[in-house]
N, C-alpha and C positions, 0 to 999 in steps of 0.2 A: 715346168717343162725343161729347165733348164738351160733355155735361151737368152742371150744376155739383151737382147730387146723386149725379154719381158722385167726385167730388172733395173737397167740404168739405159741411159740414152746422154748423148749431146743436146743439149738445147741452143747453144751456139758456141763457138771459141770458146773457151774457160768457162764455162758454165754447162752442169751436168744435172738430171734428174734422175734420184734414185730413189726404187721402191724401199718402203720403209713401213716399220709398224717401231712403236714404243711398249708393245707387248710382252715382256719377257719368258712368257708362256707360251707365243708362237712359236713357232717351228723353226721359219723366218728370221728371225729376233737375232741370232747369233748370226749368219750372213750378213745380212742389214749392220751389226755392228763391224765384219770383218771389211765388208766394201768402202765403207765410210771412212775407217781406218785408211787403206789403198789412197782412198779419193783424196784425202785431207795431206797427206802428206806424197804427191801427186804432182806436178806441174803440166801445164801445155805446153805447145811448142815455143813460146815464148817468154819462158820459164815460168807465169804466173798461176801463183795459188789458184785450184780451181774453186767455182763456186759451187755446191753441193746442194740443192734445190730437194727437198724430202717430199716424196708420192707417200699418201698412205699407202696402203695395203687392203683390198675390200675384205667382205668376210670373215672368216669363214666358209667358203664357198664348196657346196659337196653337191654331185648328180644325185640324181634320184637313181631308181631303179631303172624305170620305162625310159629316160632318158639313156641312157646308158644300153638298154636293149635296142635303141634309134639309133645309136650312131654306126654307118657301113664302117664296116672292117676290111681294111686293104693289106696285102702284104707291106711289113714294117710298122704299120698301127700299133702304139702301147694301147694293153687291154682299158678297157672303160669298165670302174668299181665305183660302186658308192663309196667306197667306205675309205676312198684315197680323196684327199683333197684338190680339188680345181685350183690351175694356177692362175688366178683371176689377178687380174697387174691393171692397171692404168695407166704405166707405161709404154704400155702396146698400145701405142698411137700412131696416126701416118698427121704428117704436114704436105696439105697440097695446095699450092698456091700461095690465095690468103687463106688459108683455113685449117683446123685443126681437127683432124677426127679422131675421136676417143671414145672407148666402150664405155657404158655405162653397165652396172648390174644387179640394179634397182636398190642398193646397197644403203646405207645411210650416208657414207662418205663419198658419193655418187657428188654431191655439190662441190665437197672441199675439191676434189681431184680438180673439178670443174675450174674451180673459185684459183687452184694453182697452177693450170695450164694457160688460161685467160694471166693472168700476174707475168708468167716466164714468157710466155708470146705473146704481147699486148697487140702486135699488131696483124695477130690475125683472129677470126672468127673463131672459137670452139665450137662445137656440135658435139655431142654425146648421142651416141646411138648403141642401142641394144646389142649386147657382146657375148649373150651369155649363149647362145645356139654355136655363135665360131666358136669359144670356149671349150662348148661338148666336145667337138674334133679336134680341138688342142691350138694351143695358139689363141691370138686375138687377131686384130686389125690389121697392125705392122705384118705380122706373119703369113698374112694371105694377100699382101701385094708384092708386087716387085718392082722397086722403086726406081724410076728413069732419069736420073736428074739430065736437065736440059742442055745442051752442050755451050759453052762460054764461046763466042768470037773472040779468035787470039789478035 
C-alpha cells in the first residue's frame, strides 16, 4: 500500500525493523535491497550505525474474488482485485504497553515474524492475531490505530 509502516519501523534508538524477503523473484526483492542499502549506510541521531533487524515477508498473499466483492467501497478506496497482490507486512504492528501486537496470516512464516519480534522486544508480550480481514481494507494493525503516546512530566 505503500505506507512506510508497513515496511520499516523503529524498534528503539539505532535499531530498525525492515520487511524483507531473499526472494529474487518477488516484486519486493529490489525495494527490500534499495532500503537496506539507505539503512546501512545511515546513522541516528547520535551518529551510530543502525541495526537493521529483517521481517520476512508473508506470502504471497492475493483476495479471493467474494472477498473482494465484501469489502465497502468509500470515496478514495483503491479498487479490491484478485489478481493484485495483498500487502500483507508484519511490520504493521502496534506496541502497547507491555505488549506487542502483530497480524498473523496463517502464513508459514507466521512463527519466525513471531520468533523475531519476541528477540527485538524481549521485554514485551507478542500476540499474533488474525490480520487478514484488516488486510482486505488495506493496511494492518499500525494502520488502524492512532497512537497516543503518554505525555512525559518535565
Amino acid at each position: 500500500d505503500g505506507h512506510v509502516d508497513n515496511f520499516c519501523c523503529y524498534a528503539r534508538p539505532g535499531e530498525v525493523l525492515l520487511a524483507w524477503t531473499d526472494d529474487q523473484d518477488d516484486p519486493n526483492y529490489l525495494r527490500c535491497q534499495a532500503a537496506l542499502r539507505v539503512l546501512e549506510e545511515s546513522r541516528d541521531a547520535k551518529g551510530r550505525k543502525l541495526v537493521v533487524h529483517k521481517m520476512p515477508i508473508p506470502g504471497p498473499l492475493y483476495a479471493t474474488q467474494e472477498e473482494c466483492d465484501g469489502v465497502d467501497i468509500v470515496e478514495g478506496s483503491q479498487p479490491r482485485d484478485p489478481s493484485i497482490r495483498l500487502a500483507g507486512s508484519y511490520v504493521n504492528f502496534l506496541i502497547v504497553n507491555g505488549g506487542i501486537i502483530a497480524p498473523s496470516f496463517d502464513d508459514p512464516k507466521d512463527a519466525e515474524a513471531r520468533a523475531i519480534l519476541q528477540r527485538v522486544f524481549p521485554e514485551h508480550e507478542v500476540v499474533m492475531v488474525p490480520g487478514r480481514e484488516i488486510l482486505l481494507g488495506g493496511g494492518n494493525i499500525h494502520c488502524i490505530t492512532q497512537q497516543q503516546p503518554a505525555p512525559r512530566k518535565a
